[in-house]
N, C-alpha and C positions, 0 to 999 in steps of 0.2 A: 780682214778682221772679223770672218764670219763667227769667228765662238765667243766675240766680245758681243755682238749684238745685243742691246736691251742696258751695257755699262753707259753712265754718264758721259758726254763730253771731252771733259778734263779726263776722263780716262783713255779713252780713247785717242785722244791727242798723244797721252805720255806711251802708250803702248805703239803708235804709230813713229813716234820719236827713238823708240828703245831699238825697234823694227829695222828705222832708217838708217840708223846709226850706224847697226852691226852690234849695238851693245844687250840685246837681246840674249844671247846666250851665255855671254859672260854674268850676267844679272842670274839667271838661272842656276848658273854653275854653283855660284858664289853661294847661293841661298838654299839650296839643294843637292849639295853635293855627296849626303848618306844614302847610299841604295838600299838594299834590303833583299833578303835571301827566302823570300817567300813567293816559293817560283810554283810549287805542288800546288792541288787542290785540297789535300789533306790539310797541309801545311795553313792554304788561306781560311780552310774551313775553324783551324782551330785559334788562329791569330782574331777572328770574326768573331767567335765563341770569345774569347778571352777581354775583349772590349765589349760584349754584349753581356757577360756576367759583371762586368765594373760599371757598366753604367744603368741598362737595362735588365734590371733584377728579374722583375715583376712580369718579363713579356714573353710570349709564350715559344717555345723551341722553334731554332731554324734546323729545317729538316736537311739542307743542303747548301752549301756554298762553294760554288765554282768559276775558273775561267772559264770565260767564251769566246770563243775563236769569232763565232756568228756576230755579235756584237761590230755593228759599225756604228763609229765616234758622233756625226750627225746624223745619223735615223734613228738611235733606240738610246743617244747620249752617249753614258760612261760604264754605266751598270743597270742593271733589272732585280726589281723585285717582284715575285708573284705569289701569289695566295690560290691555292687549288684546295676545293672542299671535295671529296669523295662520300658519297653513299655506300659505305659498305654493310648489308644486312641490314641490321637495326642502329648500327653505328654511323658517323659522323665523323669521318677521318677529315683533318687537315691538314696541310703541309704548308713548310715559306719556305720558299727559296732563293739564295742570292746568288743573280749571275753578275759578275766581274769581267769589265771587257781585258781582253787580255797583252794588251798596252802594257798594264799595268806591272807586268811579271819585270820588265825593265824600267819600271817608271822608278823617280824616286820614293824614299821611304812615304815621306811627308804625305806627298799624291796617292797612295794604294789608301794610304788612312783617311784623309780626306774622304775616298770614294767611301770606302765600309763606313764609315761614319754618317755619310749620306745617306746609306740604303739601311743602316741600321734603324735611323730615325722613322724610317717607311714603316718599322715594324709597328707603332704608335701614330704617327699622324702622318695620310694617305696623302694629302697633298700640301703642296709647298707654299706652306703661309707661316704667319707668323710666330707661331707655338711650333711647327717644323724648324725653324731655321735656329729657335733657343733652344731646341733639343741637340740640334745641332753645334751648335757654340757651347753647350754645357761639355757635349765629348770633348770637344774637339774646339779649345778658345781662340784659335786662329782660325776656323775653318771660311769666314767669311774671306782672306787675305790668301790663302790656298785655294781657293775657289777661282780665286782673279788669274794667280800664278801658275794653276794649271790649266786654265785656259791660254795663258801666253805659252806653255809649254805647247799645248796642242799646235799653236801657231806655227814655234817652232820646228816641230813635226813637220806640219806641214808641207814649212817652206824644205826640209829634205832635208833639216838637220838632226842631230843628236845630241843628248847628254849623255847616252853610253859607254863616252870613256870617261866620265867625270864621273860617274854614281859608282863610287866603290861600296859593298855589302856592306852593313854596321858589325 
């Protein structure tokens, strides 16, 4: 249960039961069964843009949004966000950029949004407190319960399974 770390108890308990069972992926199936055909970089760069103009007006351009191959699941999480300022001349270039671990290109729909919704909130509040996590829930009003779910997904990964033949495109 290493990606439940820091869950309560009783959660862990039910997630250890869902596990024991074998009812783990049918749980999954059932609840996430829409995949999503946002396999490109272009593709996720403008699906990112298109959640980031409905929710965050006011915040300033992502200069890039890509899968990353590089990206592994417990050393750098799900996704990256970074901020690079450049000196050029007398200017002051900035850039953000959102890296997407690249899971995600097969993951369900629900999951790819969850993550952008995540690293979207980056663009406003830098660390995970509690103005984060309502920025978070305003995108995105499940994303506390998709948090949990795609950490059971990751489990399921894990353990050498898939939802791959369950996530059909929407």
């Amino acid at each position: 249960m290493k990606y439940l770390q820091g869950y309560p108890e009783h959660i862990l308990e039910q997630a250890q039961k869902l596990v024991a069972s074998g009812k783990l992926k049918p749980y999954l199936a059932g609840q996430y069964a829409a995949g999503h055909e946002i396999r490109s970089n272009t593709a996720l760069y403008t699906y990112t843009q298109q959640l980031k103009s409905r929710y965050l007006k006011q915040s300033r351009p992502i200069t890039k949004v890509l899968y990353d191959d590089k990206i592994r699941v417990m050393k750098h999480a799900l996704g990256l966000h970074s901020r690079i300022s450049r000196v050029q001349g007398s200017r002051l270039k900035a850039s953000k950029d959102i890296r997407i671990a690249s899971l995600f290109k097969t993951a369900p729909a629900a999951f790819l949004r969850m993550i952008v919704v995540h690293e979207l909130a980056h663009l406003r509040e830098l660390d995970h407190n509690r103005s984060f996590y309502q920025l978070c829930t305003y995108m995105e009003p499940d994303y506390h319960q998709l948090e949990l779910d795609l950490r059971l997904y990751l489990t399921l990964l894990d353990s050498g399974e898939s939802l791959a033949d369950h996530c059909a495109p929407e």
